[in-house]
C-alpha positions in Angstrom: -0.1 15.5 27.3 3.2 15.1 29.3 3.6 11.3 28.6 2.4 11.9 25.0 5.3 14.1 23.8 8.0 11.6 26.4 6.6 9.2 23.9 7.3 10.9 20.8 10.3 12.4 22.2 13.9 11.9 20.5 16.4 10.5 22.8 16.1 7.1 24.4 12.7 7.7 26.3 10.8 8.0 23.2 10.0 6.8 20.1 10.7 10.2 17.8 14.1 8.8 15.7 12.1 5.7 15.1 9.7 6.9 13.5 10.9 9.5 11.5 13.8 7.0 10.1 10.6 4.6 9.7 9.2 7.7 7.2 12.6 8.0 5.5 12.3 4.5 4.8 8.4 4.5 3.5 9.6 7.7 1.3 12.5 5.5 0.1 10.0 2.6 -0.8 8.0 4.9 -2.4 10.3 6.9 -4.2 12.4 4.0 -5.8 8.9 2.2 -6.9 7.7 5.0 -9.1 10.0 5.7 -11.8 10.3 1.4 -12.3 6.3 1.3 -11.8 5.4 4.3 -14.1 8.1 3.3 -16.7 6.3 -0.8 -16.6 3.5 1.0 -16.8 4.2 3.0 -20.1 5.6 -0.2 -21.9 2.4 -2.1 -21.0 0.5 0.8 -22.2 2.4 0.6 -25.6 2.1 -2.8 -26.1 -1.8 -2.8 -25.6 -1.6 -0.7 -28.8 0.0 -3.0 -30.7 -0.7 -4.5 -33.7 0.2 -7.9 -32.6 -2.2 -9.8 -31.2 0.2 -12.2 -28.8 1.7 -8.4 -27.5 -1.6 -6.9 -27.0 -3.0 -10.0 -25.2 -0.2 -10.2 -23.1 -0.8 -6.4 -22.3 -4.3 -7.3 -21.6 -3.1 -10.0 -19.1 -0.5 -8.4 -17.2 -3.2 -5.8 -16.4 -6.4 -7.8 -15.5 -4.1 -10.2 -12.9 -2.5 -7.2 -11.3 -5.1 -5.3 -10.8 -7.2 -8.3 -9.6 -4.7 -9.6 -7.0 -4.2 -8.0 -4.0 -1.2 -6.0 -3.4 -0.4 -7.9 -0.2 -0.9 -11.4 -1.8 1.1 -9.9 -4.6 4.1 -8.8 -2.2 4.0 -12.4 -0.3 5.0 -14.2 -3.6 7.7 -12.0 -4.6 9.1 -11.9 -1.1 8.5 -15.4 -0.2 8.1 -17.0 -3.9 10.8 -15.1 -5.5 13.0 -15.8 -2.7 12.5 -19.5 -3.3 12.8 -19.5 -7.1 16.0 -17.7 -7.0 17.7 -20.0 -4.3 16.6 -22.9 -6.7 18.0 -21.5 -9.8 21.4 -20.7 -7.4 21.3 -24.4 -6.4 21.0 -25.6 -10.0 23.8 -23.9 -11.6 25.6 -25.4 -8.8 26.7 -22.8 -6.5 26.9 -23.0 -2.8 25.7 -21.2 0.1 22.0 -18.8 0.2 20.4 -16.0 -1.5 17.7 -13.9 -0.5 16.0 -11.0 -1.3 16.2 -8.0 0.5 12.8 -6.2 2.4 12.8 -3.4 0.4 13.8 -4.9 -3.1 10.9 -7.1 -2.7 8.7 -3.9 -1.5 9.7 -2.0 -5.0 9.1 -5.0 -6.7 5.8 -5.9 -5.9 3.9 -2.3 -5.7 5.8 -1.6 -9.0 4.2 -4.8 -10.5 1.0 -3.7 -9.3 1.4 0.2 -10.1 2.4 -0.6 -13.5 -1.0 -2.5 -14.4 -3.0 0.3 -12.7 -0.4 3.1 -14.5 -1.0 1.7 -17.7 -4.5 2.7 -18.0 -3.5 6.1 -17.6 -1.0 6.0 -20.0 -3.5 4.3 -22.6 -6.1 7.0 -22.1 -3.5 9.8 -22.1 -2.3 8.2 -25.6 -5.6 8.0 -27.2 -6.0 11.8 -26.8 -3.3 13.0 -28.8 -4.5 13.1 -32.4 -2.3 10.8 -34.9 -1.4 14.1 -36.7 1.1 15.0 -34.1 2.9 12.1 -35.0 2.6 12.7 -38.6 4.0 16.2 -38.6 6.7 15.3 -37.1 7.3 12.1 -39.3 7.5 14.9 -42.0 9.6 17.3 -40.4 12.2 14.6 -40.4 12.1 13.2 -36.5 12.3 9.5 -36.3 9.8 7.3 -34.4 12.2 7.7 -30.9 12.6 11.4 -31.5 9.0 12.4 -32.2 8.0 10.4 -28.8 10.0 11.9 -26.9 10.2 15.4 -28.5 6.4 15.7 -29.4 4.1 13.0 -27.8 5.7 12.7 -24.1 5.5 16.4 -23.2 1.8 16.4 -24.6 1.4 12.9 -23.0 2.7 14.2 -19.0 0.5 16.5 -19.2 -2.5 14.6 -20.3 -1.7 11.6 -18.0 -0.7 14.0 -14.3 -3.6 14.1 -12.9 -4.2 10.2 -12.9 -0.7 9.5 -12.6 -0.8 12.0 -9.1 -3.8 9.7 -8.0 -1.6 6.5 -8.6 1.1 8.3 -6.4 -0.8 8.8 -3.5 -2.1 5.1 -3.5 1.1 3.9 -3.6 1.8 6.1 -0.7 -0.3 4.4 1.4 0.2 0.8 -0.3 3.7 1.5 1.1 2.1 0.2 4.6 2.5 -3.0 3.2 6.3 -3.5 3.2 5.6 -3.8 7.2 4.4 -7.0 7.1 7.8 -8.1 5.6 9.8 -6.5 8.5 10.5 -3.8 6.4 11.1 -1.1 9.0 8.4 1.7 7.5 6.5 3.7 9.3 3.6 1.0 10.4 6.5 -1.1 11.1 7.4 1.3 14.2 4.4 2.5 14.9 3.4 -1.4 15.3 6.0 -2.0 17.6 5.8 0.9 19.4 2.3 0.4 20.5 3.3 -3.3 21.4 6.0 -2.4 23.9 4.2 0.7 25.7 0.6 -0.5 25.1 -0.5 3.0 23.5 -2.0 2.4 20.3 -3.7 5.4 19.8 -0.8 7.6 20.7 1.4 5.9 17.8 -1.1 5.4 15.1 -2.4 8.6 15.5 1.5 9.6 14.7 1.8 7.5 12.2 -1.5 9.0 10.7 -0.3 12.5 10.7 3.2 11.0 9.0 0.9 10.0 5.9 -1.5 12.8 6.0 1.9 15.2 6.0 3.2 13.1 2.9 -0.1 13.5 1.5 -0.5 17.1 1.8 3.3 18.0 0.6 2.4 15.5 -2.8 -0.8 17.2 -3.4 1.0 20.5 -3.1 3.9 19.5 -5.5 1.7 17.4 -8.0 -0.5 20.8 -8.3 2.3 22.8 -9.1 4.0 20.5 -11.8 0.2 20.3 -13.2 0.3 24.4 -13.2 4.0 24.4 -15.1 3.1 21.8 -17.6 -0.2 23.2 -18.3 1.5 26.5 -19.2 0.8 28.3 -22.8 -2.3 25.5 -22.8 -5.5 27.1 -24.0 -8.8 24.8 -23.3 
């Protein structure tokens, strides 16, 4: 027990600030990819209700490749790919010198990409639920298209899409693991090199565990109680 908690210690005989800046960081990752994933997400919905077939279809698209690609695969070519393409397009507007893209850009970019196509399918289901005459009544009380989303079918819509939108938060949680394989410094990223310089796996996965069963818990806790607030006045 002793050389457990030396090994999870803060200080320089143990690997305590690592890990909890490693959290920070998969927090960070995760934080920054849900308001650009959920937003994709909502436009992608939207266009799949479109009138226009060439929209639609490409709404169609977007979601069957995303969510038929693997998330890793799917960070690889933005990190590796995207790198590429962007050094190319540098070179052929004939700058000088390199550009990459950063661990963590790349991170957002991919499991945004990939939350967006799984986020969508929410969205679509929480859009079909609310009953065309919402829209109508406030067509005649005056509210334009923009104002009657946002004033009369987005509350209704949060509410409707929360619990599915909680579950796509959590998975992201975890898909944050990911980013590690990028030398993104996240949790795993530690808790990986932790175990390869003391040769004590179980002591630093099991830490890293607890680190995403914590995050875990705390989300399930907050999603509940936004779930209670928006459901409020709401009679089944």
């Amino acid at each position: 027990m002793e050389k457990v908690l030396t090994l999870l210690s803060f200080g320089d005989q143990g690997w305590g600030d690592e890990l909890l800046q490693g959290a920070m960081v998969t927090i960070s990752v995760a934080l920054a990819t849900l308001p650009f994933g959920l937003t994709l997400g909502l436009l992608i919905a939207l266009a799949s209700r479109s009138k226009s077939r060439w929209i639609s279809g490409f709404a169609t698209l977007y979601t069957t490749v995303f969510r038929g690609v693997p998330e890793l695969l799917t960070l690889y070519i933005i990190y590796f790919g995207g790198q590429i393409l962007i050094q190319r397009l540098w070179s052929g507007l004939g700058f000088e010198g390199s550009l990459s893209i950063s661990p963590f850009l790349a991170g957002m970019v991919a499991l945004g990409l990939v939350l967006a196509a799984f986020s969508s399918e929410v969205w679509v289901g929480a859009l079909n639920s609310i009953h065309i005459g919402q829209r109508e009544g406030a067509a005649a009380l005056g509210l334009s298209r923009g104002q009657a989303f946002r004033l009369v079918v987005f509350p209704q819509l949060m509410r409707v899409a929360l619990p599915g939108l909680g579950n796509n938060w959590m998975v992201l949680l975890k898909e944050t693991s990911l980013v590690s394989v990028i030398t993104l410094h996240d949790i795993m990223f530690i808790a990986t090199r932790a175990n390869v310089s003391t040769k004590e796996p179980f002591i630093f996965f099991s830490a890293a565990l607890a680190l995403y069963f914590f995050f875990s818990l705390l989300s399930a806790w907050g999603i509940g109680r936004m779930e209670t607030r928006l459901n409020r006045g709401y009679v089944r």
